[in-house]
C-alpha positions in Angstrom: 118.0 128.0 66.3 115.4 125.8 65.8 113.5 123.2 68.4 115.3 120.0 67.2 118.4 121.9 67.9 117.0 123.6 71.0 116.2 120.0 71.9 119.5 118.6 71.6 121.6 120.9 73.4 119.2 120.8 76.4 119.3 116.8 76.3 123.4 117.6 75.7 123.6 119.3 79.1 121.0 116.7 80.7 123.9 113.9 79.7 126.6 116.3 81.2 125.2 117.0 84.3 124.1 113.1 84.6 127.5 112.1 84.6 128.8 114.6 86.6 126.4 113.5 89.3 127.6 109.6 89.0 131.0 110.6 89.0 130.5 112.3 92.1 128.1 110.2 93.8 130.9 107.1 93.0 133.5 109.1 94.2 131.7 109.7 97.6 129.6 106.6 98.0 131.3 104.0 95.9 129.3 101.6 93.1 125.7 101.4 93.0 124.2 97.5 93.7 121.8 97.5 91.2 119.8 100.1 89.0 119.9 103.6 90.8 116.7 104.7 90.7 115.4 101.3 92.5 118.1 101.4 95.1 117.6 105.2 95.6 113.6 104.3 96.0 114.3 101.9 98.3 116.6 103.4 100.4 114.3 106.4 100.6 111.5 104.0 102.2 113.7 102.7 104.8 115.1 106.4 105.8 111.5 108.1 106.3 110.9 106.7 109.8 114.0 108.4 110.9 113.3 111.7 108.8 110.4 112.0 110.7 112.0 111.3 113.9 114.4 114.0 113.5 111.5 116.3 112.4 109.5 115.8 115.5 112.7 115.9 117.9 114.0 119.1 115.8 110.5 120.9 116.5 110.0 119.8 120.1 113.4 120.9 120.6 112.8 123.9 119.1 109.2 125.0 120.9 110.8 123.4 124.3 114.0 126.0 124.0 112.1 128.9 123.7 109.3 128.4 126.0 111.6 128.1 128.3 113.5 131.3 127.3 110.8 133.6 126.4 107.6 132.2 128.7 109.4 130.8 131.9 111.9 133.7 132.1 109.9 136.3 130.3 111.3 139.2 132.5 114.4 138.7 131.3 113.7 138.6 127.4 112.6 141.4 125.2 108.9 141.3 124.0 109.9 140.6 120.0 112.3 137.8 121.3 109.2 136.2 122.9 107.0 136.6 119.5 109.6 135.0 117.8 107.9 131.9 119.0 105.3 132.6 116.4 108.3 130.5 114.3 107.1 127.5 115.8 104.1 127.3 113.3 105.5 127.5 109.9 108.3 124.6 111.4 104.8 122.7 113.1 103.0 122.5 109.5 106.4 121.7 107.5 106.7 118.9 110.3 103.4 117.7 109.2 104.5 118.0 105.7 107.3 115.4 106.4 104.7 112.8 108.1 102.2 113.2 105.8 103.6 113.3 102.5 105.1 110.7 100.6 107.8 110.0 97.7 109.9 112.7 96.3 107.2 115.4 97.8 108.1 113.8 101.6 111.9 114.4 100.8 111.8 117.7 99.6 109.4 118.7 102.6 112.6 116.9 105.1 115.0 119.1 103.1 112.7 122.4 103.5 112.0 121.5 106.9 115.9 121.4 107.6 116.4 124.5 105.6 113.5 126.1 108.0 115.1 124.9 111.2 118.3 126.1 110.7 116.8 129.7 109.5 114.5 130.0 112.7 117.4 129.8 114.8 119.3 132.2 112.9 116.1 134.4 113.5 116.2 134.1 117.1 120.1 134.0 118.0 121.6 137.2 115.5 120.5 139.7 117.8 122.8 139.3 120.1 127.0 137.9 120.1 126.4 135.6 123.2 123.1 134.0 121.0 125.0 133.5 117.5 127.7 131.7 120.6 125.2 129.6 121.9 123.5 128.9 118.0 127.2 127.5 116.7 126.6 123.8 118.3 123.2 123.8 116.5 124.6 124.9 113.3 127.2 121.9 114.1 124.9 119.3 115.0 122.4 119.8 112.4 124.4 118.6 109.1 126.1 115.8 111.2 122.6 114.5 113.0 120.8 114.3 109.3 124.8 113.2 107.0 124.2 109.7 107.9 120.4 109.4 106.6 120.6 110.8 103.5 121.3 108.5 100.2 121.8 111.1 97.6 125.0 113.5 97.7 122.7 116.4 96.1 120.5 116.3 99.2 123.9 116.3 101.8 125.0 119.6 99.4 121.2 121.4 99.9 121.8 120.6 104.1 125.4 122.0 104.2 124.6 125.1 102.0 121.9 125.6 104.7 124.4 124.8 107.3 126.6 127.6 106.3 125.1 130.0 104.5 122.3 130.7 107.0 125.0 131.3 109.7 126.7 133.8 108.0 123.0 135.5 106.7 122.6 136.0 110.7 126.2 137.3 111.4 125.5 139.7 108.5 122.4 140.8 110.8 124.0 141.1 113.9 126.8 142.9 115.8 130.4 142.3 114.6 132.5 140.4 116.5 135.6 139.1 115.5 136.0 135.9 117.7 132.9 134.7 117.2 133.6 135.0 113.4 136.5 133.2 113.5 135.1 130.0 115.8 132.4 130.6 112.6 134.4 129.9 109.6 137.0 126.8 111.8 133.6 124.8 113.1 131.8 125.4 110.5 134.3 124.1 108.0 134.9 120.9 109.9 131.2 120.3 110.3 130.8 120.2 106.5 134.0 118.3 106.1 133.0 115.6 108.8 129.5 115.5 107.5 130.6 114.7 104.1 133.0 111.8 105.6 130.2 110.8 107.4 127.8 110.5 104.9 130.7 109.0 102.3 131.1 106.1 105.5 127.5 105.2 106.0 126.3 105.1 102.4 129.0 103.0 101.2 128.0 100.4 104.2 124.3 100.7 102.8 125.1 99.9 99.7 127.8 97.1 100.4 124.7 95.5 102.5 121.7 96.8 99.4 124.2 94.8 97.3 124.1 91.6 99.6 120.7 91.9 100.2 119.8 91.7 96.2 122.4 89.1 95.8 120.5 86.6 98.4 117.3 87.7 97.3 118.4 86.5 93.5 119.7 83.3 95.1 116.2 82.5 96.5 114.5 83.3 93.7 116.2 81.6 90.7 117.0 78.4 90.1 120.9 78.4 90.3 121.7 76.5 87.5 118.9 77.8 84.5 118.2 81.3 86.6 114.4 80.5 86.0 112.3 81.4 88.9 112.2 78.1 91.8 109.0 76.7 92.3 108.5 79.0 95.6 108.8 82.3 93.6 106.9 81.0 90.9 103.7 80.2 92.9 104.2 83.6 94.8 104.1 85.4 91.6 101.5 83.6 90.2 99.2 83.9 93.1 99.8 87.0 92.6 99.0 87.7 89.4 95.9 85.2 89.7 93.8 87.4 92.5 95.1 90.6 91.5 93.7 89.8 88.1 90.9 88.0 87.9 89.6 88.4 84.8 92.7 87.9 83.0 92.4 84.5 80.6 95.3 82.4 82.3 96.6 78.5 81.1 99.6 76.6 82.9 101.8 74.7 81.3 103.6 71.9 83.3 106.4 70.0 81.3 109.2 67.1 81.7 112.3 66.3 79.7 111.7 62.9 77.9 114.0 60.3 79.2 116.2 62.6 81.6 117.6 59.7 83.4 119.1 57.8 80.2 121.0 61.4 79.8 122.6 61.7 82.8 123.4 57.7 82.5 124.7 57.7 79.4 126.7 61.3 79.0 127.4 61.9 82.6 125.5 64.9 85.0 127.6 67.6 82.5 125.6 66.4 79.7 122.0 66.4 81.7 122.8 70.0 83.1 123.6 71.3 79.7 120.5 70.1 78.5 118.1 71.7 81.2 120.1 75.1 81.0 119.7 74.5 77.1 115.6 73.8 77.5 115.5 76.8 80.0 116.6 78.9 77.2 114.2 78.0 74.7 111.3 77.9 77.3 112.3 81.7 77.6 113.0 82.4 74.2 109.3 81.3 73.9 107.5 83.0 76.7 105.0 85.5 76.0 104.9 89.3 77.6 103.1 88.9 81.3 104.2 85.0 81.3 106.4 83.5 83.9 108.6 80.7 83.5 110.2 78.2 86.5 112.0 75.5 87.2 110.1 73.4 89.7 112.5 70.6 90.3 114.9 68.0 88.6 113.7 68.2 85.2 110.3 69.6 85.3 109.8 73.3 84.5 106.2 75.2 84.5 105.0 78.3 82.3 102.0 80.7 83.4 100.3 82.0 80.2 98.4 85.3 80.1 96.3 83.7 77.7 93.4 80.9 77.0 94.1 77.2 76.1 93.4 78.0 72.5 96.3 80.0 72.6 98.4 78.3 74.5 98.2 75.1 72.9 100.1 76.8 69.6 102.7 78.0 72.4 103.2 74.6 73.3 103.3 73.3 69.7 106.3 75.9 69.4 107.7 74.7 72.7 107.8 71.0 71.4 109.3 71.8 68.1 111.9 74.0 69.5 112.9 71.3 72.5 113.5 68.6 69.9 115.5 70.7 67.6 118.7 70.9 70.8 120.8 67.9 70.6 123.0 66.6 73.5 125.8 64.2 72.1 123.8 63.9 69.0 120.7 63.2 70.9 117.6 65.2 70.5 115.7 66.1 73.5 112.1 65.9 74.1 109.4 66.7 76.3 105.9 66.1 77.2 103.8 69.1 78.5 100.3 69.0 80.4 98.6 72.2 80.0 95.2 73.4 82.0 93.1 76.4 81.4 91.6 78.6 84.8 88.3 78.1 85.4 86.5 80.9 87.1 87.5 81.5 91.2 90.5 78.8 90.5 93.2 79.0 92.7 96.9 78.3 91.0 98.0 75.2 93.4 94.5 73.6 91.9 95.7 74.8 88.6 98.9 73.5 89.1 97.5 70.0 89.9 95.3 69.8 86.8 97.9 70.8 84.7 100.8 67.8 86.3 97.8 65.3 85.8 97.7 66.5 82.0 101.4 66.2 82.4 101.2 62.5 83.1 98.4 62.1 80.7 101.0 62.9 78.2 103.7 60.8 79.3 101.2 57.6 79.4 100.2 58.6 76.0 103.8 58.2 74.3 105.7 61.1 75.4 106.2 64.2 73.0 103.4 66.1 72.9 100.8 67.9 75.1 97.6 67.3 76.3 94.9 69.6 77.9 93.7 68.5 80.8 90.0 69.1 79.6 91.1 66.6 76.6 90.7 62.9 76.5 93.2 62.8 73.3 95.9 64.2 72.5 96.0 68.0 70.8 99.2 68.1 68.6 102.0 65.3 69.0 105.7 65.4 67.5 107.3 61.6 67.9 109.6 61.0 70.8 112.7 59.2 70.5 
């Protein structure tokens, strides 16, 4: 076989085991909001303050039972139950894993950390029948406590294999005795089964409120009629992009839809909303890669170019061309645009400013074209009608 083949079946099994893991992840949790890997990410921020709560009440917990068993009533343990406090460290720096570390290395330190819990009191409670007795509420609590904090169904599956499979490594290990076998396999088999319902409950109510949470976050970011960013967004973003990149070459271009009113007066509102979702469409047909296009209000729109007026003045000679060429009731449209270049240290609002003064430049120079706002003429004119 050679590596193309090789290649193929491996990306063949890759495709298998993807869908498997929707499939089963929409069975137990329901539809995914948005793109998984972004809600997934997100979700995985939120949850690591209560990971490491758990971690630090699961090790104090831990070093608190056992002081108390083999320090305060020392006479009545055996000496190699009381070393078995030496556990305490490898659960102490796996604890410190979980606070420290971040990503997909903090989750896998929670899940390790879980696994390690759940072994260290199989290590100290297989000795004896009445200490496997007293461990079965731990094995019980542990995959319920953590079911409702986990977002992925593969991470559930790693906690309940460690849930049952390290109970019955330390019944293996210690004496035999029937009864305590049986409570065993009945608790637990409901444990795993309420853990999954528990998990199934809780992730579907994440999600239903991930998916309102994206849909009201869309709301106040785009316009609701042309979905182009509202002016709020837009001067987030761009402030954004301004400080975090200085030295990046950056214009503004600030345009108006020629005689919006007469529109709207003489084909009704339909007409004058077709037209600005129609010009929002081109304006984004026409935006260059890094650029970011709004709708500030009524029928003025704004475009941030990653570029220097030079540049942007053949993306505005575009713009114009394309504007005319959509017709509303046999009408053209056109548009005037004001475009201004960043000086050094210039913040967007000023930017902003210089490029609406251009705007109305434009407009008192016969509408249909552009103007820079370092111009006194204008730079490249189509005729308005």
């Amino acid at each position: 076989m050679d590596g193309t083949q090789h290649t193929g079946g491996r990306r063949a099994r890759d495709g298998v085991w993807a869908r498997i893991d929707q499939r089963i992840d929409h069975w137990l949790a329901g539809p995914l909001p948005e793109a998984g890997t972004r809600y997934h990410d997100a979700q995985a921020i939120r949850m690591v303050p209560v990971h490491k709560a758990l971690a630090g009440f699961a090790l104090l917990a831990f070093v608190a039972f056992w002081f108390w068993d083999g320090v305060v009533h020392a006479d009545h343990a055996p000496v190699a139950r009381r070393l078995r406090l030496v556990l305490a460290l490898p659960l102490t720096a796996l604890a410190v894993a979980v606070f420290v570390a971040r990503g997909h290395v903090q989750r896998l330190a929670y899940l390790v950390f879980i696994g390690a819990v759940t072994g260290c009191i199989v290590a100290v409670t297989s000795g004896t029948a009445i200490g496997m007795a007293y461990a079965l509420p731990s094995y019980l609590a542990i995959p319920l406590t953590v079911a409702p904090f986990f977002t992925r169904w593969l991470d559930l599956a790693v906690v309940l294999l460690f849930a049952t499979l390290l109970p019955w490594l330390g019944m293996a290990i210690g004496p035999a005795v029937p009864a305590t076998t049986a409570n065993y396999v009945f608790y637990l088999t409901l444990a795993a089964s309420c853990a999954v319902l528990v998990f199934a409950v809780s992730e579907r109510s994440r999600r239903r409120a991930h998916a309102l949470h994206v849909r009201i976050r869309e709301l106040a970011h785009h316009d609701a009629l042309t979905g182009l960013l509202t002016r709020r967004r837009f001067i987030e973003l761009g402030e954004e992009r301004v400080r975090d990149m200085p030295w990046m070459p950056c214009s503004l271009a600030y345009l108006d839809l020629d005689h919006f009113k007469a529109i709207n007066d003489d084909f009704g509102h339909d007409a004058g909303d077709r037209a600005l979702e129609a010009t929002a469409d081109v304006l984004r047909r026409h935006l260059p890669a890094g650029g970011l296009v709004a709708r500030l209000g009524g029928e003025e729109f704004a475009l941030l170019l990653p570029m220097d007026g030079e540049l942007a003045g053949v993306v505005c000679d575009d713009l114009l061309a394309a504007v005319r060429g959509v017709r509303i009731q046999d009408r053209p449209l056109s548009t005037s645009i004001g475009v201004a270049t960043r000086r050094p240290g210039e913040a967007l609002p000023s930017l902003l400013t210089r490029a609406d003064h251009a705007l109305l430049a434009a407009k008192r120079a016969g509408r249909g074209r552009w103007i820079g706002a370092e111009a006194a003429h204008p730079a490249g004119t189509i005729a308005a009608r």
